[in-house]
Structure formats: structure tokens, C-alpha cells
One Martini backbone bead per residue (centre of mass of N, CA, C, O) as a GRO file, in nm:
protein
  282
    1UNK     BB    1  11.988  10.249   8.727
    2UNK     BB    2  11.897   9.880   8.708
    3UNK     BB    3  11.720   9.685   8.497
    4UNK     BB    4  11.596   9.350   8.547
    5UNK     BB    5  11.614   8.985   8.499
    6UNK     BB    6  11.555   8.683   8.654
    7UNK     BB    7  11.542   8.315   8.714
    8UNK     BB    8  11.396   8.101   8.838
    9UNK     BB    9  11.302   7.788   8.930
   10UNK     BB   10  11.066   7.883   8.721
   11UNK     BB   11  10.915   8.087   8.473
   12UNK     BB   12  10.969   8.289   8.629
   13UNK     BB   13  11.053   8.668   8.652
   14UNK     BB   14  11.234   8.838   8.831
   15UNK     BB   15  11.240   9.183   8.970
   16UNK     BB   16  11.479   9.421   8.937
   17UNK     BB   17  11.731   9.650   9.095
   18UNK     BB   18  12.034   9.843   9.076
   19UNK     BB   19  12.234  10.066   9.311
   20UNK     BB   20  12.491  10.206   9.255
   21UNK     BB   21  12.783  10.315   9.420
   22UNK     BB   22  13.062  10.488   9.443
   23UNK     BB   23  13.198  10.384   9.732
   24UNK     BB   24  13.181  10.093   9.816
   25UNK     BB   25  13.100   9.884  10.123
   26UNK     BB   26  12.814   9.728  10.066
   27UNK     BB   27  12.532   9.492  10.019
   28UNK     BB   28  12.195   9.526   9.975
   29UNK     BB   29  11.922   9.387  10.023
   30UNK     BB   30  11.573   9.424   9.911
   31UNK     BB   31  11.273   9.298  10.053
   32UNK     BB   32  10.946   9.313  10.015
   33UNK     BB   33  10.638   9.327  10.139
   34UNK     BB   34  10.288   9.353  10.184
   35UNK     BB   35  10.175   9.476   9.898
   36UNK     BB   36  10.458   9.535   9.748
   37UNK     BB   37  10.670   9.753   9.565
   38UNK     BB   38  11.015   9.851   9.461
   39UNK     BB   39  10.897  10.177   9.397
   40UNK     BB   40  10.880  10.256   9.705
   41UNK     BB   41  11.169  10.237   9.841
   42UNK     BB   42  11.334  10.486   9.754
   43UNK     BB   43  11.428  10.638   9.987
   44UNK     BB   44  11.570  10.412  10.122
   45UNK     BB   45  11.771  10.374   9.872
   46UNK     BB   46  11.898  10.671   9.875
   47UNK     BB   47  11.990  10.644  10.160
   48UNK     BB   48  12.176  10.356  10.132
   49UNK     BB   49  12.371  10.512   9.892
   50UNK     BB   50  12.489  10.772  10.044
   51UNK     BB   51  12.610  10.532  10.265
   52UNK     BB   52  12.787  10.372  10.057
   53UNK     BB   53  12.570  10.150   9.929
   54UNK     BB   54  12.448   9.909   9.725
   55UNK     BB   55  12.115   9.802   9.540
   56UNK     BB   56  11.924   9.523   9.586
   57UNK     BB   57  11.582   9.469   9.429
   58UNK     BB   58  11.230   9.334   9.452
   59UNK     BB   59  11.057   9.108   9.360
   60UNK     BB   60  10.815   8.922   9.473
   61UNK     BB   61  10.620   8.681   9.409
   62UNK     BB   62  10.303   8.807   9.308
   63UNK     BB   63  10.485   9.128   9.317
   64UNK     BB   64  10.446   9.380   9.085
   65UNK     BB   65  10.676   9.234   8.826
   66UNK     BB   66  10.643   8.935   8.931
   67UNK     BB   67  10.477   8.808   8.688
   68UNK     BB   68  10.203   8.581   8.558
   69UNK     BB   69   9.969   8.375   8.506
   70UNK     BB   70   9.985   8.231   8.765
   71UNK     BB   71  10.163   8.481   8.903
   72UNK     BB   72   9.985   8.685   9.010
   73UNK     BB   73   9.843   8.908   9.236
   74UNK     BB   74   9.853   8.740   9.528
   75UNK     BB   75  10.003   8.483   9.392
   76UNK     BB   76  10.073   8.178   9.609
   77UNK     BB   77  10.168   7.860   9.546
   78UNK     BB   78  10.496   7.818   9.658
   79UNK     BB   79  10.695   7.856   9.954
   80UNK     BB   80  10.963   7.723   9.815
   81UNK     BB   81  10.982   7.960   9.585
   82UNK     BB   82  11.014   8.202   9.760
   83UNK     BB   83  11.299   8.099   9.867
   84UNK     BB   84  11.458   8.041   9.606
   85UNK     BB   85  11.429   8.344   9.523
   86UNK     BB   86  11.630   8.415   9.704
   87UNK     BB   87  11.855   8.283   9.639
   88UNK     BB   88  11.888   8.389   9.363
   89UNK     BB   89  11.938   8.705   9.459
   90UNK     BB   90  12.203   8.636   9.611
   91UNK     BB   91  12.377   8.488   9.344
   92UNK     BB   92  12.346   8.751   9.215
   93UNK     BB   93  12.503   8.948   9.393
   94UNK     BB   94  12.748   8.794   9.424
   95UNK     BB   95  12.843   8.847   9.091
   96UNK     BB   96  12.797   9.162   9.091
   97UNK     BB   97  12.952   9.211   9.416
   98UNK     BB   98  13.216   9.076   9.457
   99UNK     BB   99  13.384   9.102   9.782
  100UNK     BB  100  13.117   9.211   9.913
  101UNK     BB  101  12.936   9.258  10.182
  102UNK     BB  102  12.611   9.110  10.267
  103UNK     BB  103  12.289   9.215  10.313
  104UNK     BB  104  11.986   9.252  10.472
  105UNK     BB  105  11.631   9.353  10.399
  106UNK     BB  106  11.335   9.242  10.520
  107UNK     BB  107  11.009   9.246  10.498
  108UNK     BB  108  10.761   9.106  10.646
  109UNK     BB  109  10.679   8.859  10.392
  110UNK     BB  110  11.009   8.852  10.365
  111UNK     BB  111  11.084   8.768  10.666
  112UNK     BB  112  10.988   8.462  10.620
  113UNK     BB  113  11.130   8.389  10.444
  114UNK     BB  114  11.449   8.464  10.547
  115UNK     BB  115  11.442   8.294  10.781
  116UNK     BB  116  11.395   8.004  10.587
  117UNK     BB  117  11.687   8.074  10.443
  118UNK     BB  118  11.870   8.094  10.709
  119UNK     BB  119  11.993   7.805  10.732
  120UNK     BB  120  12.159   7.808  10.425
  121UNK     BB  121  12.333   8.000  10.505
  122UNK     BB  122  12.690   8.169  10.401
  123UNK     BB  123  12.689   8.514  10.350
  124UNK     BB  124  12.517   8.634  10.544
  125UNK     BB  125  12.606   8.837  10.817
  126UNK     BB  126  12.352   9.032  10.795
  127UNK     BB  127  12.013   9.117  10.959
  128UNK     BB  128  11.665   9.251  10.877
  129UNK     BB  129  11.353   9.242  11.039
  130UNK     BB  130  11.049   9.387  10.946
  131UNK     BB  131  10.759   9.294  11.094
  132UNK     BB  132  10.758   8.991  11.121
  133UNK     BB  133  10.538   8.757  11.048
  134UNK     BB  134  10.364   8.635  11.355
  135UNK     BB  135  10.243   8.327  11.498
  136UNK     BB  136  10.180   8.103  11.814
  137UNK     BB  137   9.917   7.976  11.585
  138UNK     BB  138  10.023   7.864  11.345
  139UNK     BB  139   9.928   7.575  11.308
  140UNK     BB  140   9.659   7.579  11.348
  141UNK     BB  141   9.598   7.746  11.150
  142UNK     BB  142   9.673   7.586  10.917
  143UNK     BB  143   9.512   7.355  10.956
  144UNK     BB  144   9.252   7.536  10.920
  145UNK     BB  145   9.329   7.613  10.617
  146UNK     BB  146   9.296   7.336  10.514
  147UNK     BB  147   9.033   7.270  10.569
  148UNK     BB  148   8.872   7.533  10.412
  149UNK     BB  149   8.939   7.519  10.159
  150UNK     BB  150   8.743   7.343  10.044
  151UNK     BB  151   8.548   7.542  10.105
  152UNK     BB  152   8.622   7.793   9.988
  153UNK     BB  153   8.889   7.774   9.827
  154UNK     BB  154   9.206   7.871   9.695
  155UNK     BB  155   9.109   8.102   9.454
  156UNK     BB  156   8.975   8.258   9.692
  157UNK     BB  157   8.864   8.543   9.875
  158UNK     BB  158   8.883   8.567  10.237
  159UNK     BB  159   8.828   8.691  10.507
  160UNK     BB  160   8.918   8.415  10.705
  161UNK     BB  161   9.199   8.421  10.604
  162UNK     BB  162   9.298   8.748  10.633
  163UNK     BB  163   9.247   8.667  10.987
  164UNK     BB  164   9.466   8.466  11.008
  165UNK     BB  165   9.711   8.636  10.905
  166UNK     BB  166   9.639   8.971  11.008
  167UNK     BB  167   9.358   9.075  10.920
  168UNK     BB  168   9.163   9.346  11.041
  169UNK     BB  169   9.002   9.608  11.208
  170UNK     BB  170   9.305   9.595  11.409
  171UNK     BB  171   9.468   9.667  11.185
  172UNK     BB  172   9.788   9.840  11.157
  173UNK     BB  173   9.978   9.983  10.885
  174UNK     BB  174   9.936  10.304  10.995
  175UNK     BB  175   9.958  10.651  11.107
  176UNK     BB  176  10.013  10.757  10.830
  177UNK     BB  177   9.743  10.878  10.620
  178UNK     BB  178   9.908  10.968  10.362
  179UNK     BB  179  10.045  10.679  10.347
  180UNK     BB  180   9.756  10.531  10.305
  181UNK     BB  181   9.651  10.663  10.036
  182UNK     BB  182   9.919  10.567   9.863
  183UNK     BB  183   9.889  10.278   9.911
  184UNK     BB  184   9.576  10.245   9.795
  185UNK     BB  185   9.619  10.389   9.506
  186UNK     BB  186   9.809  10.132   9.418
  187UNK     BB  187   9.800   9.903   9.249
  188UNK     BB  188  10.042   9.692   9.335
  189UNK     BB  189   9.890   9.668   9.633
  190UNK     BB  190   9.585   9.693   9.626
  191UNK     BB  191   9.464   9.381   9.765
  192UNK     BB  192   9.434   9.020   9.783
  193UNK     BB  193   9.469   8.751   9.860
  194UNK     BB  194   9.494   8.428   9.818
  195UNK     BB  195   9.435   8.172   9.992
  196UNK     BB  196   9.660   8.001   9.893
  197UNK     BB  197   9.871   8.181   9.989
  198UNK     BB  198   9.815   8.215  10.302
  199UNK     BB  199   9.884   7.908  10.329
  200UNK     BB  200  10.170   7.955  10.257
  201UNK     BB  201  10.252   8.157  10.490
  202UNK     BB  202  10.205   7.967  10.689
  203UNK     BB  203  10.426   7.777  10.646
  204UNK     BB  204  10.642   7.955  10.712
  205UNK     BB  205  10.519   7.983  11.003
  206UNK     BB  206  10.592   7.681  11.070
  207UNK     BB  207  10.847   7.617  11.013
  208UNK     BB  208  11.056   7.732  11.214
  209UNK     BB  209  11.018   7.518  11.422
  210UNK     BB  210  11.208   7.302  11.219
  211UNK     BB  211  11.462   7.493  11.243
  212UNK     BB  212  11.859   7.486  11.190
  213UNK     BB  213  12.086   7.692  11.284
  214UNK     BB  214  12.357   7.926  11.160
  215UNK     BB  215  12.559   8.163  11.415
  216UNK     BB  216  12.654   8.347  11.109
  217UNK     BB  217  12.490   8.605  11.230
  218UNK     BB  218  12.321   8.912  11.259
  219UNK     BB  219  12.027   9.001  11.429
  220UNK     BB  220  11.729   9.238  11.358
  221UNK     BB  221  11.435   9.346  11.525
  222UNK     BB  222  11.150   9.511  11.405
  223UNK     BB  223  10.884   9.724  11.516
  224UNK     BB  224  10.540   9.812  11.620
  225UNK     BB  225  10.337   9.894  11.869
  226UNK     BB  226  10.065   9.882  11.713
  227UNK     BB  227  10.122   9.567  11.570
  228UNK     BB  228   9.895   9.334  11.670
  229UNK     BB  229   9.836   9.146  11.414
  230UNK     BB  230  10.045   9.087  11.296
  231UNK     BB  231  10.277   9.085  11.507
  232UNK     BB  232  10.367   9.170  11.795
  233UNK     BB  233  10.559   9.163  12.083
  234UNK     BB  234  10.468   8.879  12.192
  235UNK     BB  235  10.547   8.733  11.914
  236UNK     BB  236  10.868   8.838  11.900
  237UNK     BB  237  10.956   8.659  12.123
  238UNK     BB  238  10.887   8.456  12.033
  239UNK     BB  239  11.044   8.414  11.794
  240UNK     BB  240  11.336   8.465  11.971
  241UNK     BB  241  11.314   8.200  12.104
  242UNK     BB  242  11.327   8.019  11.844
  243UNK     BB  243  11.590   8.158  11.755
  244UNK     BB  244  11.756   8.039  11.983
  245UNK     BB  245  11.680   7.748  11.994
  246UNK     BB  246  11.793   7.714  11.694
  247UNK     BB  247  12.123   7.925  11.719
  248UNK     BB  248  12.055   8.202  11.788
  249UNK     BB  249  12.252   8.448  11.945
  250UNK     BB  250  12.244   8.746  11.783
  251UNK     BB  251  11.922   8.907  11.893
  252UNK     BB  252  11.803   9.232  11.799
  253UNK     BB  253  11.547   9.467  11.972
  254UNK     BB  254  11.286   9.708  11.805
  255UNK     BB  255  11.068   9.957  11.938
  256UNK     BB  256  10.816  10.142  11.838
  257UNK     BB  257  10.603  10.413  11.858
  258UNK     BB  258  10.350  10.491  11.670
  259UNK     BB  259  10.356  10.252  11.507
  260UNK     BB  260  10.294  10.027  11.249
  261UNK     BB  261  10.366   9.805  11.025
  262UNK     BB  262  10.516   9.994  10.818
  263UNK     BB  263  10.766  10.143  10.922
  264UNK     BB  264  10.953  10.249  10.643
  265UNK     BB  265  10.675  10.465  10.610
  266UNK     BB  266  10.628  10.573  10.887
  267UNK     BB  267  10.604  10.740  11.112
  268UNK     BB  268  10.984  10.767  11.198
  269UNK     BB  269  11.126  10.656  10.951
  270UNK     BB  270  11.435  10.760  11.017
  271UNK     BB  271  11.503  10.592  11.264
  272UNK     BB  272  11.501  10.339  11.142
  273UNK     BB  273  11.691  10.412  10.912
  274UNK     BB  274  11.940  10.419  11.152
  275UNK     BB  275  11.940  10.158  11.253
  276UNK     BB  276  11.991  10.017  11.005
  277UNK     BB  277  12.299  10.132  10.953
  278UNK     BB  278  12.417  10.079  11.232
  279UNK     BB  279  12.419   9.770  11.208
  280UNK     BB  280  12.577   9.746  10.917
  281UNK     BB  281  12.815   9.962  11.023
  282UNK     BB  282  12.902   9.802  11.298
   0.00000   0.00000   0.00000
């Protein structure tokens, strides 16, 4: 494994790691979701280097060792910079592993990245986007949210906001209470977003419907059925209907049973990750 450091768009400096394979068929990136840092990932890189993938993994800005004084955890200033930065580690990608095809693996909220990233996407053939958040509600939701940040301040943690992203009561995370013991008692993950970085994820969920995409690449879309809060069936369809009228048309989607939002780490994830290989590999 090796650690680098690559330069984002702005003084920010993104963490990366790099697995390379004995016998490489081709490289993965995997961006990780919410709340999460990419040392969490480790099993699952694992597992799809000795499939003999490349893996470069990062922390998204505001996330892990991706921090500095501005972009602390939780804190997302600009939805735009989010997508600059996945552009940066394709780009770092192409160079560090030329000739080799590249592959993508978004979790959560590198989901709603990685859609808003691929319309200009030429490089990538496949993506699998894992519970990807998305609500039918996004224009609203943001509409409320430019709002609310007046009352409530941009730089605070708001229940209110929490609620709008779909943290409530009612959001199952895991369904094994053990893997959510490990996520609780993690430092890199336990925390809340600020105001402003909500408002900047609702950002990329309703840009969605903003963008015209070129059909150059093949989707997977998985989540969890118990995930009705971040994600969510119903959502998933809106999702794959407006990513169809605006180009996709190779899009296949996996609903898993008894999993929460973060399939990757919940019961059955052994069967998402052949899922995810069988994608890749096929």
C-alpha cells in the first residue's frame, strides 16, 4: 500500500492510498460515503485486489485526512469542488495506471458526486453507485434549506438540516448492531455535517436533473431495503428514470433484504461484493 497526497482544486491536499495488484486486470476507484473514511474500506480492498484490481482509494474533501482549517470534518463549502476533486483522482488515475481500463465504486454521498461528475466523464466504462442519496423532494428541500441557513446559520448543526439530508429516527444505517458500534465509536465518522455542507449536498441532488449525459459507460445501482430514509425504492426509480431520459440507458439496479444504508459494511455485504466483482469483471 502507499500513501499519497494529490492537490485538489483549491489549497485543499485529498488522501489517497494505492493497492496495486500482482497481476492487474484493471483499477478501481472507490470514493467513500457518508461519514466514512477510506480506512474503513479495507476488506473490501482486499477483496478486489486479490481479483486482481489496482485500488485507489481517497477521502472526499471534509472527510478522513482530506481536511485542513476551511474543510474540517463535515464541512462541505462547495458542491462544485466535491466533483473537481473526483475529476482530480481520475486524472491521477489515467497517469499512475496508463493502458488499464478504470472502473468506479461511489458510495452514498460520492454517489451523488460521481452522477454529477459523469457527464463529463470519457475515461470511465462502469460505475456502481451504492445507496446512492436522492430524494424526489431535492428542488424543495434546497429551496427550504437556502432559507432556513438565514434562521439558522450556515456554520451550525441543525437537527432541521439533518432531517432535510434524511437522518431521522426512522434511517437505519446498519442492520448489524456491531458494525454500527465500529462506525459509532470511530472518530473519523461519528459527527454531524454543518448547515452549509447539507445545503451544498442537496445541491448536487437536484442538479441531477439539470444534466444531458453521453450513454459511454454501464451502471449498477445497489442499496439496502431497510434504507427508506437516505435512499429508499422509490427514490432509486426516480433516480434510474431521470438518469434514463437524460442518456443512460444501460442502468441495472440490486435491492439487497435486510440491509440499511451502508450496504458495503452490513449483513450480506460478501454477496454485494460479488455483485460488485461479477459488474466489474463481466
Amino acid at each position: 500500500m502507499i500513501e499519497a497526497s494529490i492537490k485538489s482544486s483549491d489549497l485543499l491536499y485529498l488522501s489517497l492510498s494505492i493497492y496495486e495488484a500482482n497481476y492487474s486486470k484493471g483499477t478501481i476507484i472507490i470514493a467513500p460515503g457518508l461519514n466514512e473514511c477510506k480506512e474503513r474500506y479495507q476488506d473490501i480492498i482486499t477483496y478486489f485486489n486479490n481479483a486482481n484490481f489496482n485500488i485507489i482509494i481517497f477521502d472526499p474533501r471534509g472527510h478522513g485526512k482530506s481536511i485542513n482549517e476551511e474543510n474540517s470534518l463535515g464541512v462541505i463549502n462547495d458542491a462544485e469542488k466535491l466533483i473537481n476533486d473526483l475529476k482530480v483522482v481520475v486524472n491521477y488515475t489515467q497517469n499512475r495506471f496508463p493502458n488499464l481500463p478504470i472502473n468506479l465504486l461511489a458510495d452514498s454521498l460520492s454517489a451523488l458526486v460521481a452522477i454529477n461528475y459523469l457527464a463529463q466523464n470519457e475515461v470511465i466504462k462502469k460505475v456502481v453507485l451504492t445507496s446512492p442519496i436522492f430524494s424526489n423532494a431535492a428542488e424543495s428541500n434546497l429551496s427550504i434549506a437556502n432559507f432556513m441557513m438565514k434562521i439558522l446559520g450556515k456554520n451550525k448543526e441543525s437537527s432541521y438540516f439533518q432531517n432535510l439530508l434524511g437522518f431521522n429516527k426512522n434511517t437505519v444505517l446498519f442492520k448489524d448492531n456491531n458494525e454500527m458500534n465500529k462506525f459509532k465509536s470511530n472518530p473519523k465518522c461519528f459527527y454531524n455535517y454543518k448547515n452549509l455542507s447539507i445545503y451544498q449536498i442537496l445541491r448536487l441532488e437536484d442538479n441531477i436533473k439539470k444534466i444531458k449525459y453521453n450513454p459511454n459507460f454501464k451502471l449498477l445501482i445497489q442499496s439496502g431495503a431497510l434504507d427508506n430514509s437516505l435512499s429508499g425504492k422509490n427514490n432509486i426509480a426516480d433516480l434510474a428514470n431521470i438518469l434514463s431520459k437524460k442518456g443512460l440507458k444501460d442502468i441495472n439496479y440490486i435491492e439487497y433484504p435486510n440491509m440499511g444504508h451502508k450496504i458495503l459494511f452490513d449483513y450480506g455485504k460478501s454477496l454485494v461484493w460479488q455483485d460488485i466483482l461479477g459488474f466489474f469483471t463481466n
